[in-house]
C-alpha positions as CSV (number, residue, x, y, z in Angstrom):
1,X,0.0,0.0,0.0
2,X,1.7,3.7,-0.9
3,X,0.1,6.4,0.7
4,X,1.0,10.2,-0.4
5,X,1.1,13.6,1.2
6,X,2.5,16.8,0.2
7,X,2.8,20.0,2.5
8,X,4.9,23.4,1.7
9,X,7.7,21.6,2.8
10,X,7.1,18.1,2.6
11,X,6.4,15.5,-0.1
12,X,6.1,12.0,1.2
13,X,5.8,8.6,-0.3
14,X,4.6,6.2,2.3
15,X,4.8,2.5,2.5
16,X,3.1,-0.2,4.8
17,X,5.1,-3.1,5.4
18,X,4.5,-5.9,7.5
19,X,7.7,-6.9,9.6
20,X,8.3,-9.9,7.5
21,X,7.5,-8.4,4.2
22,X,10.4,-5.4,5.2
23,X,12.8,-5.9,2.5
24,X,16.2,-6.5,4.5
25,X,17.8,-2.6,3.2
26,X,15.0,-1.1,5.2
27,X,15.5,-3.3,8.0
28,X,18.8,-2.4,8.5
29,X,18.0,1.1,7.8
30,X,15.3,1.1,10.5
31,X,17.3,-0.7,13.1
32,X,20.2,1.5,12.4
33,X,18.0,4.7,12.9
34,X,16.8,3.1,16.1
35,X,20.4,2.5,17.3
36,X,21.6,6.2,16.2
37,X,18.4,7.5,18.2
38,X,18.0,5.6,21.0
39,X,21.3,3.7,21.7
40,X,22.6,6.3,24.0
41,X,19.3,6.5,26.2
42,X,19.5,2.2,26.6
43,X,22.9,2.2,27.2
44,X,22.6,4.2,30.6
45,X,19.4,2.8,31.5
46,X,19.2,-0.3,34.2
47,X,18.8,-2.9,31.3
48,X,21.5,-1.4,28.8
49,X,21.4,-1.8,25.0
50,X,21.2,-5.7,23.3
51,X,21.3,-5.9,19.9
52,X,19.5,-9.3,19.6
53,X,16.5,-7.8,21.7
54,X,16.0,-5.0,19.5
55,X,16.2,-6.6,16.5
56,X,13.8,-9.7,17.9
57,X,11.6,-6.5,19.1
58,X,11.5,-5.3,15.6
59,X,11.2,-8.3,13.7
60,X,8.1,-9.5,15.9
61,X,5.5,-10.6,13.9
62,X,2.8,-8.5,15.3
63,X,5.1,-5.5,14.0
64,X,3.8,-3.1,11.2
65,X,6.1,-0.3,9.2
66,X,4.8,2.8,8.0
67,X,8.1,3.9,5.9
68,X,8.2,7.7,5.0
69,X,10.2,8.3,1.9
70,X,11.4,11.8,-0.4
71,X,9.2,11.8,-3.4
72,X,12.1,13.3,-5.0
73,X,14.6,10.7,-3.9
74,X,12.8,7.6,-3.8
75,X,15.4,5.2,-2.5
76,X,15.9,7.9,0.3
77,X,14.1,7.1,3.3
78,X,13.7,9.7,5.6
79,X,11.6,8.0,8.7
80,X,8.9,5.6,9.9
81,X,6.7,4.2,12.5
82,X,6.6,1.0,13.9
83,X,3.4,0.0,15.6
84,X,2.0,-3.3,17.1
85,X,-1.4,-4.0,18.1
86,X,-1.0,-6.9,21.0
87,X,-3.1,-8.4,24.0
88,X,-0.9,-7.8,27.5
89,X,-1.5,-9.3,30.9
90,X,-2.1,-6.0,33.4
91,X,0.0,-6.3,36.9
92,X,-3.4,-8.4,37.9
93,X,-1.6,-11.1,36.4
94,X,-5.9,-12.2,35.2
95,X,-6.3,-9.3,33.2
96,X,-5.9,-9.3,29.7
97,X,-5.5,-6.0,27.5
98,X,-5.2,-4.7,24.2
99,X,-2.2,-2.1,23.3
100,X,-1.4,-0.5,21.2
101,X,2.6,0.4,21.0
102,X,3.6,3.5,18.7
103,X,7.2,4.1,17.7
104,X,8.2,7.2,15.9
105,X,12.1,7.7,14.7
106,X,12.7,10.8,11.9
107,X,16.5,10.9,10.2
């Protein structure tokens, strides 16, 4: 699916990929934008950074891409959103919810 929008300073080409039908370029491109973004943040958190994690996060088959390319550079992607829609025990460990997890990452 390619979705399009233009603004005054903006014109977008927009995919939808599923996380298994993300050609492997654009899955390295989007785990390497996470990593320049967010790698700083994990690394001096409690938990730290792990690789495997991430890409395992990513890759999860309940993960969807929205991948926002240049119109006038095609093969130039310049962000996306990653978004799962999953069902989640609460801390009452017989509670079952559905979230909804947004990511957002811009080059």
């Amino acid at each position: 699916m390619i979705i399009s929008t233009r603004s005054s300073d903006l014109d977008l080409i927009i995919d939808y990929y599923t996380a298994r039908d993300l050609p492997d370029p654009l899955k390295e491109w989007t785990y390497d934008l996470v990593k320049s973004n967010m790698y700083t943040l994990y690394a001096n958190s409690k938990d730290g950074w792990n690789e495997a994690e991430k890409r395992s996060d990513m890759g999860d088959e309940a993960s969807r891409y929205l991948i926002a390319r240049d119109r006038a550079d095609p093969g130039r992607p310049v962000g996306f959103v990653m978004f799962q829609f999953v069902r989640e025990e609460t801390m009452d460990d017989e509670m079952v919810v559905e979230v909804a997890y947004w990511y957002v990452y811009i080059v």
